[in-house]
LOLOMI-242606 format. One line per field, with one value per atom (N, C-alpha, C, O, CB): x, y, z; residue number from 1; atom name; chain. Coordinates in nm, 2 decimals. Glycine has a CB too. Layout:
BEGIN
X = [X	...];
Y = [Y	...];
Z = [Z	...];
k = [NUM	...];
a = [CA	...];
c = [A	...];
***
This chain:
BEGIN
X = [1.92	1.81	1.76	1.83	1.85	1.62	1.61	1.56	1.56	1.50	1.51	1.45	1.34	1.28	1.48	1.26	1.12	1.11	1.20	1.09	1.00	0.99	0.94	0.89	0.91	0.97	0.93	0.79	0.71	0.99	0.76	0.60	0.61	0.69	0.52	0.47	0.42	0.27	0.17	0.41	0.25	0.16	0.04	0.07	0.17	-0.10	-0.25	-0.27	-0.28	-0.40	-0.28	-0.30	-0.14	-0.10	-0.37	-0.09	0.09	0.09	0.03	0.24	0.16	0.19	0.32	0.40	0.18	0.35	0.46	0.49	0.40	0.38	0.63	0.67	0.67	0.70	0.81	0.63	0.63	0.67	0.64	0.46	0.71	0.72	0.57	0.53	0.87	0.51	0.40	0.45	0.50	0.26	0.43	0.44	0.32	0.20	0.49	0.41	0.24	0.19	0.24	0.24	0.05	-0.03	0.02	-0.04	-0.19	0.12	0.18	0.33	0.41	0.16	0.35	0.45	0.64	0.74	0.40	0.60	0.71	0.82	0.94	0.66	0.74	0.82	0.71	0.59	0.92	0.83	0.71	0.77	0.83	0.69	0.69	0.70	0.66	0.59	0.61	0.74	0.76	0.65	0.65	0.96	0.55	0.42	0.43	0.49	0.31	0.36	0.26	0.20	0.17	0.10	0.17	0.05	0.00	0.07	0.05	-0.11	-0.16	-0.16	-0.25	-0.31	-0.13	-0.14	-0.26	-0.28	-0.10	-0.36	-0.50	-0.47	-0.57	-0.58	-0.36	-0.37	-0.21	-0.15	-0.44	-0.12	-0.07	-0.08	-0.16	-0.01	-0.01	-0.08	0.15	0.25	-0.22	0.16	0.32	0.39	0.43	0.36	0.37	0.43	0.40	0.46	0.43	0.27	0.23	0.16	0.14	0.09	0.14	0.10	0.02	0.07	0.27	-0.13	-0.20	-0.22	-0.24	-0.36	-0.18	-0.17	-0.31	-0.41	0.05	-0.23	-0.35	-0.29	-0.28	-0.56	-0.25	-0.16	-0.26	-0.37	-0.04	-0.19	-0.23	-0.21	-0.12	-0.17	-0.30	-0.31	-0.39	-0.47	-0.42	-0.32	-0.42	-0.50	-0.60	-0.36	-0.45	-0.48	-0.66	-0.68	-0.34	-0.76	-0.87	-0.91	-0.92	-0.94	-0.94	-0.93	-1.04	-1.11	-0.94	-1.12	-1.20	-1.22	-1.16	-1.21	-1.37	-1.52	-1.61	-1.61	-1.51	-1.71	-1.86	-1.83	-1.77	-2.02	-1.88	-1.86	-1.94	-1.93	-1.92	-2.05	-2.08	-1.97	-1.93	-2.20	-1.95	-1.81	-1.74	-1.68	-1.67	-1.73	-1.66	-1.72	-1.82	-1.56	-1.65	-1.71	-1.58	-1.47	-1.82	-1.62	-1.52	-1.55	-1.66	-1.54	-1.41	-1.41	-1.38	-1.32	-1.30	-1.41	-1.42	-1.35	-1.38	-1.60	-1.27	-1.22	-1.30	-1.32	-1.06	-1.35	-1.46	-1.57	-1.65	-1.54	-1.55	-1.69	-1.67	-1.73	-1.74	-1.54	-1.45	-1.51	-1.55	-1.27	-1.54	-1.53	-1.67	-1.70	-1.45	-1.78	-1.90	-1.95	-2.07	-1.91	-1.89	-1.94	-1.95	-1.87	-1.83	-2.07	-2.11	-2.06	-2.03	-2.32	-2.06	-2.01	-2.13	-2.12	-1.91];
Y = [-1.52	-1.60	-1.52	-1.49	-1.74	-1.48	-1.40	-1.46	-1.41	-1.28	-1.65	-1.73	-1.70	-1.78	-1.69	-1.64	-1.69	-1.82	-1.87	-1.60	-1.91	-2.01	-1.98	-1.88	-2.07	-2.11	-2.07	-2.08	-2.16	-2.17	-1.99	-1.99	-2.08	-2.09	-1.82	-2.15	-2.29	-2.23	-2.26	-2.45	-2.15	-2.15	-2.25	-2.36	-2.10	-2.21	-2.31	-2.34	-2.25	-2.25	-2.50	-2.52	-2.57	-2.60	-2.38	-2.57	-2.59	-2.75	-2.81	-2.51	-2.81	-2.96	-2.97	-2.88	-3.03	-3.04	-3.05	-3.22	-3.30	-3.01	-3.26	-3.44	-3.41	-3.29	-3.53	-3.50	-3.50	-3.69	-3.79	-3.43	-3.69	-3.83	-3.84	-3.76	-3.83	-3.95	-4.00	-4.12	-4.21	-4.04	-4.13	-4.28	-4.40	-4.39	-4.29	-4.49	-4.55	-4.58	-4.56	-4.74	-4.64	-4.62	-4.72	-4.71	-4.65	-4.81	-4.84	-4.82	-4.89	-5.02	-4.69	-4.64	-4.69	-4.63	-4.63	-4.82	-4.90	-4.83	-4.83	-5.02	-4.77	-4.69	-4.57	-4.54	-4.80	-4.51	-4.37	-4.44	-4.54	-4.18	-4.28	-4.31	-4.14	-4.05	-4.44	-4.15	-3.98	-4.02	-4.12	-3.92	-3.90	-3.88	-3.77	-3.68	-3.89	-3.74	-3.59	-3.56	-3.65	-3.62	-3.44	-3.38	-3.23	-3.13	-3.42	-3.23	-3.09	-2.97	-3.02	-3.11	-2.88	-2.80	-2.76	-2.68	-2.74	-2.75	-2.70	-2.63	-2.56	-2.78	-2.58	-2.49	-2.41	-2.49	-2.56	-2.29	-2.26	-2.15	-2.06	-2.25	-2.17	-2.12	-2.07	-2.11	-2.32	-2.01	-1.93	-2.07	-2.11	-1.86	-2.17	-2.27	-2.43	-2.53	-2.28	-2.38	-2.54	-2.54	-2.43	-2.61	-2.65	-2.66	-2.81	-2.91	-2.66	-2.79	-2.92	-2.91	-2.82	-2.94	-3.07	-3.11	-3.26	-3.28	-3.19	-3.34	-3.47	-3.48	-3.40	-3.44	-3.62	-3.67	-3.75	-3.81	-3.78	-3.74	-3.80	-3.94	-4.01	-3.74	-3.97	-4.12	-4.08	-4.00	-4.22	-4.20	-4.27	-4.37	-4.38	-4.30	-4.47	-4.59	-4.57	-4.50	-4.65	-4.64	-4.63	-4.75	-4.87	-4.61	-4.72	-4.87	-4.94	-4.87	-4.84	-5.09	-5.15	-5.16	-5.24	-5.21	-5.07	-5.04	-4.98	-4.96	-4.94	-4.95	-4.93	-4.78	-4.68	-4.91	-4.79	-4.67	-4.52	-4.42	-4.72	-4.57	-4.45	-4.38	-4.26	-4.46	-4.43	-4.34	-4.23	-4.15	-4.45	-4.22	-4.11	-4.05	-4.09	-4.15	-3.91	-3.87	-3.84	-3.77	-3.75	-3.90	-3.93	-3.80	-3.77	-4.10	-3.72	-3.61	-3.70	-3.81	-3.48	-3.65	-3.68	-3.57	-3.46	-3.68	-3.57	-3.44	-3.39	-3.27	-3.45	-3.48	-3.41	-3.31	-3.24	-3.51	-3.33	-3.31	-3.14	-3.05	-3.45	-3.15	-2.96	-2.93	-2.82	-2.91	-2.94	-2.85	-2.83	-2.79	-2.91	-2.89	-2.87	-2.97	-2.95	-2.75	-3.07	-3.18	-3.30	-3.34	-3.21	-3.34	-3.46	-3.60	-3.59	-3.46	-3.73	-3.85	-3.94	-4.05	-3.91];
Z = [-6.12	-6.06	-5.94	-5.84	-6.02	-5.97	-5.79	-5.69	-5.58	-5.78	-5.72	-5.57	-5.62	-5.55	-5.40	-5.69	-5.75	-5.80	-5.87	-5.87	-5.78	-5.80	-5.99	-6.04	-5.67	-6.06	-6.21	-6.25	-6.22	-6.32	-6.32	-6.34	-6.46	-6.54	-6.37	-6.44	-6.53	-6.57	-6.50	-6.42	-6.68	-6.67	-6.66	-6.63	-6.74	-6.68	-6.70	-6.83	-6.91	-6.66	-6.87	-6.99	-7.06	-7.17	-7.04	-6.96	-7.02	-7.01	-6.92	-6.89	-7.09	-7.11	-7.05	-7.09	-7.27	-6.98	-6.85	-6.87	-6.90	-6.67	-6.86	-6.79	-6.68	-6.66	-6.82	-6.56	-6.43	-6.40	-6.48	-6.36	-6.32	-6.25	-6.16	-6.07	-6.13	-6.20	-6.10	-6.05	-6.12	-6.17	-5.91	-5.88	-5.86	-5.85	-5.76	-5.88	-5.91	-5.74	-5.63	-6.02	-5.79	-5.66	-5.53	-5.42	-5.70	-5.55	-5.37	-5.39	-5.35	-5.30	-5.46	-5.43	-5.44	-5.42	-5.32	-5.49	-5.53	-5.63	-5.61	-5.60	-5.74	-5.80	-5.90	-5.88	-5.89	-6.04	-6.09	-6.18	-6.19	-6.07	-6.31	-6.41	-6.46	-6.41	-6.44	-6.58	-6.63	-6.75	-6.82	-6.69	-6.72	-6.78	-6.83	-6.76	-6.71	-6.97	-7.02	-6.87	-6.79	-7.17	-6.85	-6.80	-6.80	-6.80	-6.69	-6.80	-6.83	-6.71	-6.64	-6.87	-6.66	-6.61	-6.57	-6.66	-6.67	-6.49	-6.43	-6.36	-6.36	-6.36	-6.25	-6.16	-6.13	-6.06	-6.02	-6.17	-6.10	-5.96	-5.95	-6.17	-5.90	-5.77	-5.71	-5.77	-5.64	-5.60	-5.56	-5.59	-5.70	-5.36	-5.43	-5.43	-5.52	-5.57	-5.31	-5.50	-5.58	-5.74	-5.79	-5.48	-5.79	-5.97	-5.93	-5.88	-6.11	-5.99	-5.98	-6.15	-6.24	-5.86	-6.12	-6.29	-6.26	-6.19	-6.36	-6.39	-6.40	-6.53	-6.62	-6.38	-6.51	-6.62	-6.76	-6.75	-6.54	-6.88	-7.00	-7.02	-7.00	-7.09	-7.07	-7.10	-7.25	-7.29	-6.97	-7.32	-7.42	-7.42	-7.49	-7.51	-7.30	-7.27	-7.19	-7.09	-7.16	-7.26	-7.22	-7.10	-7.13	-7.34	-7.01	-6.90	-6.93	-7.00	-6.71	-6.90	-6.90	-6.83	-6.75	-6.93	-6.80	-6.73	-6.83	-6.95	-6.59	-6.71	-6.77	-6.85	-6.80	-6.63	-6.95	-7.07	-7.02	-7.08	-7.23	-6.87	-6.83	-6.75	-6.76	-6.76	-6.71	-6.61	-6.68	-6.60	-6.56	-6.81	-6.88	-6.97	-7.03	-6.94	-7.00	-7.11	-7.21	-7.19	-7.08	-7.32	-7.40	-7.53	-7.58	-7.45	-7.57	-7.64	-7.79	-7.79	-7.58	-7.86	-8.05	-8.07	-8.01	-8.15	-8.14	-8.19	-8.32	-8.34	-8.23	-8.40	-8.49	-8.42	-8.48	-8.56	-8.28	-8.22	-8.15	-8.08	-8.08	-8.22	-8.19	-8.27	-8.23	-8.21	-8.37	-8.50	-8.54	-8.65	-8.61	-8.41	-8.46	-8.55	-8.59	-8.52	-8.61	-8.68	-8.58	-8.49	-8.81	-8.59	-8.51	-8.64	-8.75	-8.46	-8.53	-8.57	-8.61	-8.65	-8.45];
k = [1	1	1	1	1	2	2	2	2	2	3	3	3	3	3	4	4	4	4	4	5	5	5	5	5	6	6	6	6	6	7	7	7	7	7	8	8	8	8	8	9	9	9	9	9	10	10	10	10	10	11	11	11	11	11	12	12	12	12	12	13	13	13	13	13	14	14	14	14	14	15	15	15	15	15	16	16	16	16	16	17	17	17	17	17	18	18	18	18	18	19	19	19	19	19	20	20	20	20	20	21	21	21	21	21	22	22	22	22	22	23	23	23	23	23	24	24	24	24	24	25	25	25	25	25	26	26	26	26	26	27	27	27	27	27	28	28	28	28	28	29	29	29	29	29	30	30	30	30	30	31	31	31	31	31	32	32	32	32	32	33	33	33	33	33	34	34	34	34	34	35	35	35	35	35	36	36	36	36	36	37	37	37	37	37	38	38	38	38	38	39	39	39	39	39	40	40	40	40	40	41	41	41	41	41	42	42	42	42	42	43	43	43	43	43	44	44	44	44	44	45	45	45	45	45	46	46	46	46	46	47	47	47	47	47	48	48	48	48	48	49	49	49	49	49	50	50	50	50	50	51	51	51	51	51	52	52	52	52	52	53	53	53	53	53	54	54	54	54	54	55	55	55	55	55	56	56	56	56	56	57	57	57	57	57	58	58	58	58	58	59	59	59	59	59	60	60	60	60	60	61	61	61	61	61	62	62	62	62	62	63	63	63	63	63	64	64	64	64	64	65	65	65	65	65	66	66	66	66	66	67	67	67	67	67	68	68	68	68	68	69	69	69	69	69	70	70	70	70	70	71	71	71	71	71];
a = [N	CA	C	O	CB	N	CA	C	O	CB	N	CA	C	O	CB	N	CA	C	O	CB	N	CA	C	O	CB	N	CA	C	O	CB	N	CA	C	O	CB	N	CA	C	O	CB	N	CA	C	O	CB	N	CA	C	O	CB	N	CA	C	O	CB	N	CA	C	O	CB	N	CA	C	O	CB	N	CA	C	O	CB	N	CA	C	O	CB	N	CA	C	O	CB	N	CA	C	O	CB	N	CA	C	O	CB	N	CA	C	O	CB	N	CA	C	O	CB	N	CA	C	O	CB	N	CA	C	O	CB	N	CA	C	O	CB	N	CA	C	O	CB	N	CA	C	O	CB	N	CA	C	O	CB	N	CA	C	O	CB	N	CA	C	O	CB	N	CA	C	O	CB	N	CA	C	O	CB	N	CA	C	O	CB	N	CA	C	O	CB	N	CA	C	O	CB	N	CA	C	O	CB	N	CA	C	O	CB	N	CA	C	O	CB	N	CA	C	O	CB	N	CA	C	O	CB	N	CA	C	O	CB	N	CA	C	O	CB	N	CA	C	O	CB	N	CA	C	O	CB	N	CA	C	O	CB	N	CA	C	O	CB	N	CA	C	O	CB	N	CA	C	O	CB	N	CA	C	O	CB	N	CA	C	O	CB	N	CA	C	O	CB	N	CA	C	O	CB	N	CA	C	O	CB	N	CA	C	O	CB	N	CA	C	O	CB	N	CA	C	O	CB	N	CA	C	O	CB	N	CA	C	O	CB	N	CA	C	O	CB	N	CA	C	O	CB	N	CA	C	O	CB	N	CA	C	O	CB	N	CA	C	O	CB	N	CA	C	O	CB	N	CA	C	O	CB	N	CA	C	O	CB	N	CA	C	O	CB	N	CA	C	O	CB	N	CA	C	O	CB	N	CA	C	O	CB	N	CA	C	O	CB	N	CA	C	O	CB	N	CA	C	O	CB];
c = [A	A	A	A	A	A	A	A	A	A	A	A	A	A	A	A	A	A	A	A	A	A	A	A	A	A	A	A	A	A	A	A	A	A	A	A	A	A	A	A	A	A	A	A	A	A	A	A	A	A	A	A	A	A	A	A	A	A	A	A	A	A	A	A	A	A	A	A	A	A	A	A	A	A	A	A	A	A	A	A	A	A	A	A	A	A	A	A	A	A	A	A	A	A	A	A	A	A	A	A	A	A	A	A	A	A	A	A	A	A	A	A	A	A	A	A	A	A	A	A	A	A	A	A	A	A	A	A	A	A	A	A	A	A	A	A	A	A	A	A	A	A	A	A	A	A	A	A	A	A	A	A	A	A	A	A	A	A	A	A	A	A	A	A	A	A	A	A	A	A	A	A	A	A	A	A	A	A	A	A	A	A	A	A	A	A	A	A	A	A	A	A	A	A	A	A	A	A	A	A	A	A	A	A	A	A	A	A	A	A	A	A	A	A	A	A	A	A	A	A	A	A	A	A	A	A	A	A	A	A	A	A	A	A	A	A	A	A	A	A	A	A	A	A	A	A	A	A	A	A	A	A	A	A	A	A	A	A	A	A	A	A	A	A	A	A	A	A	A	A	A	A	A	A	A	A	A	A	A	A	A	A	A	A	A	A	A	A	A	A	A	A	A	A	A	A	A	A	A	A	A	A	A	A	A	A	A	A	A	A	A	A	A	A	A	A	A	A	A	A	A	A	A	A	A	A	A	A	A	A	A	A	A	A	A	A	A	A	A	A	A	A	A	A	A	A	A	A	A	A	A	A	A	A	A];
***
């Protein structure tokens, strides 16, 4: 081991503990990788769960819509 911290690459699917928002307790999540950087790694965790609000607020990916076929 030389004390290099482990490289995580971008684009890497990672579990991380999130806590929830007052902190009471977490919860071990998917999340995606967006930035590694020496000391730090910014992620942004996965959900399937779609929340109830206004359907402008997101933009929602089709996976047909990868492949060049519209819905």
């Amino acid at each position: 081991m030389s004390g290099e911290p482990p490289k995580i690459p971008k684009g890497s699917i990672v579990l991380i503990w999130f806590p929830f928002t007052d902190f009471s307790d977490k919860k071990l999540r998917p999340a995606l990788v967006l930035f590694e950087g020496y000391l730090d790694v910014t992620v942004v965790y996965i959900s399937g769960e779609i929340p109830l609000c206004s359907p402008e607020t997101f933009d929602f990916i089709y996976p047909s819509k990868w492949h060049g076929k519209e819905e």
